[in-house]
Structure formats: structure tokens, C-alpha cells
C-alpha positions in Angstrom: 0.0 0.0 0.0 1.4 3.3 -1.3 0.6 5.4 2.0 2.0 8.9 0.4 -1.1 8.5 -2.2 -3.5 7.5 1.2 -5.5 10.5 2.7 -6.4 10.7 6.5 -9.9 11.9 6.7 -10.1 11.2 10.8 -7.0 10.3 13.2 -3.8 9.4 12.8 -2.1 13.0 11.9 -5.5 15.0 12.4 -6.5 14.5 15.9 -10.2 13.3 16.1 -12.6 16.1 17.2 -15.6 15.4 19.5 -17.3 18.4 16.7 -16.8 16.3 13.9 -19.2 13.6 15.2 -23.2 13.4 16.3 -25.2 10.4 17.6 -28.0 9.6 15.6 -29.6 6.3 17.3 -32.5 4.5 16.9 -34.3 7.0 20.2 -35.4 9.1 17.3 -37.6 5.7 16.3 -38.6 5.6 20.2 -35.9 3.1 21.0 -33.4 3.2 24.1 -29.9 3.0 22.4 -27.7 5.0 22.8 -23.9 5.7 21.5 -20.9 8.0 21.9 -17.9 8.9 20.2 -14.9 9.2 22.8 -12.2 11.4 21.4 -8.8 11.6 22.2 -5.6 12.8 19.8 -4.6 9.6 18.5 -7.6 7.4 18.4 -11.4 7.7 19.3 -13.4 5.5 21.3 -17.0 4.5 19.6 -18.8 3.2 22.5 -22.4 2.7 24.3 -25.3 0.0 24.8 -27.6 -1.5 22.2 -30.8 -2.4 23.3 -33.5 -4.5 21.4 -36.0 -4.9 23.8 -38.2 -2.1 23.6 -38.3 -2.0 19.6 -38.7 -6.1 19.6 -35.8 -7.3 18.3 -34.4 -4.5 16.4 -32.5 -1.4 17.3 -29.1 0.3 16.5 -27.1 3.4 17.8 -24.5 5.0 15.4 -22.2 7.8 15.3 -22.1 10.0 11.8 -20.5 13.4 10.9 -21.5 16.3 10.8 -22.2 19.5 8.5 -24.8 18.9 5.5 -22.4 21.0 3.4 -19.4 18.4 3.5 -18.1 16.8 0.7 -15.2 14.4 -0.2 -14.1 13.4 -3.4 -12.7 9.5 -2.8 -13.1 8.8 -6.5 -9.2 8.6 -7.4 -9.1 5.6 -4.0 -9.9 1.9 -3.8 -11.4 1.9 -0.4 -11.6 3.0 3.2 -9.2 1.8 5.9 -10.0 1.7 9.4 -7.3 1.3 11.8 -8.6 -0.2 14.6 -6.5 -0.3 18.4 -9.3 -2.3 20.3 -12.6 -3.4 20.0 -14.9 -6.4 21.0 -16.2 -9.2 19.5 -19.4 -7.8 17.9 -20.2 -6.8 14.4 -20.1 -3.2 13.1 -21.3 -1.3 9.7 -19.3 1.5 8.8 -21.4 3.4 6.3 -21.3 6.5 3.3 -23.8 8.5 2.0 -23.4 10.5 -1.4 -27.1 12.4 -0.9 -28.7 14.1 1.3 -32.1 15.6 1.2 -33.4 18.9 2.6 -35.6 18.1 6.1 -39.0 17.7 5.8 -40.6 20.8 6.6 -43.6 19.3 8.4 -41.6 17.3 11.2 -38.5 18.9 10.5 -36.8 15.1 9.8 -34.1 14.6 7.9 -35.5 13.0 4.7 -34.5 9.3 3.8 -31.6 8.4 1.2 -29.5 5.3 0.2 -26.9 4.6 2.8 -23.7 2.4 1.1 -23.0 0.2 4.0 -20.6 -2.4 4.8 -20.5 -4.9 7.8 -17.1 -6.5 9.3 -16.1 -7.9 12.8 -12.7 -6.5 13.5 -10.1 -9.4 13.2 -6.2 -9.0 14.5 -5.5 -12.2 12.3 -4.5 -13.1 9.3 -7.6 -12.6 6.8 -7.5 -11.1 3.5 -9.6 -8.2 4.1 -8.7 -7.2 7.7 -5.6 -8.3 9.2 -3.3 -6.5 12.4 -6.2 -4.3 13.0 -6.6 -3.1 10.2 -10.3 -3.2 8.1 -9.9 -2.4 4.2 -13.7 -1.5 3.1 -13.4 -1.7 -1.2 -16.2 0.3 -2.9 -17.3 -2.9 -4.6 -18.3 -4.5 -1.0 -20.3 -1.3 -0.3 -24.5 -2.5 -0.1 -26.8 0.3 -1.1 -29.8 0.3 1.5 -33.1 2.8 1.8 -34.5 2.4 5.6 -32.6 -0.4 6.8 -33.4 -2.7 3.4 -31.4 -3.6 0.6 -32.1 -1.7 -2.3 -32.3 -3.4 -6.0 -31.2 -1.5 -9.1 -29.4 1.4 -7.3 -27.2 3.5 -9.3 -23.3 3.2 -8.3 -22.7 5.3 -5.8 -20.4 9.1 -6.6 -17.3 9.0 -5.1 -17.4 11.9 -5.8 -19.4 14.0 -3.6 -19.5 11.7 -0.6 -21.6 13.8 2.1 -21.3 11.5 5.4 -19.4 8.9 7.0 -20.9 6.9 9.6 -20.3 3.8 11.9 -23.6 1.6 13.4 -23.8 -0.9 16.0 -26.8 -2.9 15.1 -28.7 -6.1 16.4 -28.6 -7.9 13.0 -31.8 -9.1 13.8 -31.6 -10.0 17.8 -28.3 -11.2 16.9 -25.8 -9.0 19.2 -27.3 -6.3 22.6 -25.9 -4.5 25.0 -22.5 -2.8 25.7 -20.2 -2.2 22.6 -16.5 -0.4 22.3 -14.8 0.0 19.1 -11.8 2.1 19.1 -10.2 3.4 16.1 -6.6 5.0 15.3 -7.7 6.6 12.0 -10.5 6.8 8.9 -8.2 6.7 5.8 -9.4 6.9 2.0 -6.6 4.2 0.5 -5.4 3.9 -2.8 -5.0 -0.2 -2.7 -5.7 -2.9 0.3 -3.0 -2.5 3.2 -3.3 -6.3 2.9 -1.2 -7.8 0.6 -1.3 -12.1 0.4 1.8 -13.2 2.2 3.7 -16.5 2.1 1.1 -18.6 4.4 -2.3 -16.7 2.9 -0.7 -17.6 -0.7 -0.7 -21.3 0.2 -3.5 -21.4 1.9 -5.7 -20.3 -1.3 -3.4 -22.3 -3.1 -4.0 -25.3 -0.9 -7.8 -24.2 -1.1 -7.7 -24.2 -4.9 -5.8 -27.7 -4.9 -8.5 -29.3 -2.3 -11.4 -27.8 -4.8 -10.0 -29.0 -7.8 -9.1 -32.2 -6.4 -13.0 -32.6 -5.0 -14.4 -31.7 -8.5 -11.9 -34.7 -9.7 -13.7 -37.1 -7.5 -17.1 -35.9 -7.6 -16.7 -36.4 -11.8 -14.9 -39.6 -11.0 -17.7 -41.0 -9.1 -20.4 -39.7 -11.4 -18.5 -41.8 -14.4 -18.2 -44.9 -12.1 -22.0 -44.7 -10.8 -23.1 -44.6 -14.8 -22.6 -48.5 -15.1 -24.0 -49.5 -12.0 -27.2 -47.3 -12.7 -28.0 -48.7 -15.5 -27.6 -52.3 -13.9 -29.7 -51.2 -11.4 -32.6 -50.2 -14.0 -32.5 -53.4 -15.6 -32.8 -54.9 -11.9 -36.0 -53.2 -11.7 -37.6 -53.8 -14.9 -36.8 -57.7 -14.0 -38.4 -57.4 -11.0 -41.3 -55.8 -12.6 -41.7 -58.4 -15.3 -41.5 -60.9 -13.2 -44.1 -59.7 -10.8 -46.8 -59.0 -13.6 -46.0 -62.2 -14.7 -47.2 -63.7 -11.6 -49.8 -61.0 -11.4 -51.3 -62.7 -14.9 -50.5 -66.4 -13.7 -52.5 -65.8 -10.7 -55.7 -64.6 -12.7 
């Protein structure tokens, strides 16, 4: 990864700013969640509770930027990088927006759009996408969604003009509740993965590739050797059938 091409948008040289950030949580759907963004100079601290109870399964609490006249231009970049110091075991989105809407001037809402979201689980292993902390988030993983569902046909979404940056602890269906921390270093638009294959990932897809060539040999091999044997077992049956309308017509 090239990191002179790489641009910090949060952390790392640019300390994070408490300013730059606003909870939006699912309280303004008459739920109980409820997050913060903990900042410090060299990392912040995304943290709170989840709860599901009182909206039946569902809920989420999330941390977004703010300013509606923001913009960033990620076009000439392959992805977003999170640099993460600690977090727990649960499942995050980190989300963009490209649109957004005047406020409805009856409830004074902010007006729906399609939210480009991608869920990870942060991993200090050895994965291809994430790996030391570190989450790559490619455009073509990014899922277009309009109120919490998947949208079909969505155009691709400008680079551009991106307008807001978010990250959302969510229940995944009654899946995860309760107390969440997710600390993060930096937000970095990157020109390539920071992951590159190494030595063991190479032979691990290699040995992956080997084991699902060598499956498709056998599964191909047995379908040639079960042939002869079908067809001995269809004559089997038509005996068997003869021979028990033979006695069928003997008996009458």
C-alpha cells in the first residue's frame, strides 16, 4: 500500500474532534440505544449500549459526521481503511452517503436516502480483508440500502461528492445487545488494500484451490463410475417388474 497516495480523513495526523461527530440512534424511532464517540488525539473511542427490547428485536445506535455541506471526493481511491486499536467481539457497519435531502418541513426530519454500508467484525489475524487491526472497506463491498433494506437496481454510488461517513452498532436481527467499544486509530481513504497475500495466505488459497480441484476430480470420477451401475440397477427393476406382472397374470 502506497501510504503517500493515502488521505487521512479522521485520526492518525489530524487528531479526532468530539465536533466532527453526532449520535444519531434509533431514540429518534422511540428506541433506548444510545452511542458516543470518545475522542482523544490519536484514536477515538466508539462506545455505548444496544438495546432491542423495547423495539422487539431491532435497534441500532451509530455515530455519523456532521455538517450537511461536507463533501469528499474519494473517486481517485480503492477503499476506506479503518485502523482499529481495540474493540470487542461484535459486528459493526461502517457506512457513506453521497445524498442528502433537505428536512422535511412538516416534522422537520431529515429526509430518507440510500446509505452504502458495509458490515465487518474486527479481526487482528491473518484474513485477507482485515488483518493486524486493520479493516480495508473496497467500494465494490459497499450494499446500497433505503430504511434499513437492501435496495435493487441502485445506481453506483459518486465518489465523488461523498456527504457523510458513519459507523452503526446494530442487532442484526436480535443477533448482538448491550455494551459495545470500538476504538479506532484513524478513517483513511486508500489507494489499494493495506493487505497484501503473504507467504502462508498464498498457500492457503493455493491449498484451497488444490482441495477444490481435487473434490471436483472425485465428484466427476464417481459420477462416471456410478453410470454402469445405474444402468444395472434399472435393468434390476424392470426384472423385478416383469417378473411380478408375470405372476400378477399367472394368478388370474
Amino acid at each position: 500500500m502506497n501510504k503517500e497516495k493515502n488521505q487521512t480523513l479522521f485520526g492518525g495526523s489530524r487528531s479526532w474532534k468530539a465536533e466532527d461527530w453526532t449520535a444519531s440512534d434509533d431514540r429518534v424511532r422511540g428506541g433506548k440505544s444510545q452511542s458516543f464517540l470518545e475522542c482523544h488525539n490519536s484514536t477515538g473511542r466508539f462506545h455505548g449500549n444496544l438495546d432491542i427490547q423495547t423495539l422487539g428485536g431491532a435497534g441500532f445506535a451509530s455515530q455519523r459526521t456532521t455538517g450537511e455541506d461536507r463533501s469528499w471526493d474519494l473517486s481517485a481511491y480503492a477503499g476506506i481503511v479503518l485502523d482499529i486499536a481495540e474493540a470487542d467481539d461484535k459486528r459493526y457497519t461502517f457506512i457513506l452517503k453521497d445524498e442528502l435531502l433537505p428536512r422535511n418541513p412538516d416534522t422537520g426530519r431529515e429526509q430518507a436516502t440510500i446509505s452504502w454500508e458495509y458490515d465487518f467484525k474486527p479481526c487482528f489475524g491473518e484474513s485477507s480483508l482485515e488483518k493486524g487491526g486493520l479493516v480495508f472497506v473496497p467500494w465494490s463491498g459497499l450494499k446500497p440500502t433505503y430504511r434499513g433494506k437492501e435496495k435493487e437496481h441502485a445506481d453506483p454510488i459518486n465518489l465523488k461528492t461523498i456527504k457523510r461517513m458513519s459507523i452503526m452498532m446494530r442487532s442484526f436481527f436480535g443477533d448482538q445487545e448491550g455494551p459495545f467499544s470500538l476504538t479506532l486509530r484513524s478513517i483513511s481513504a486508500a489507494t489499494s488494500s493495506p493487505v497484501e497475500p503473504g507467504r502462508l495466505e498464498q498457500g492457503a488459497a493455493t491449498s484451497a484451490a488444490s482441495n477444490t480441484n481435487r473434490w471436483t476430480w472425485y465428484r466427476q470420477s464417481f459420477t462416471v463410475a456410478l453410470s454402469p451401475w445405474r444402468i444395472c440397477g434399472l435393468a434390476l427393476l424392470a426384472t423385478a417388474l416383469f417378473c411380478v406382472h408375470r405372476s400378477s397374470s399367472r394368478a388370474a
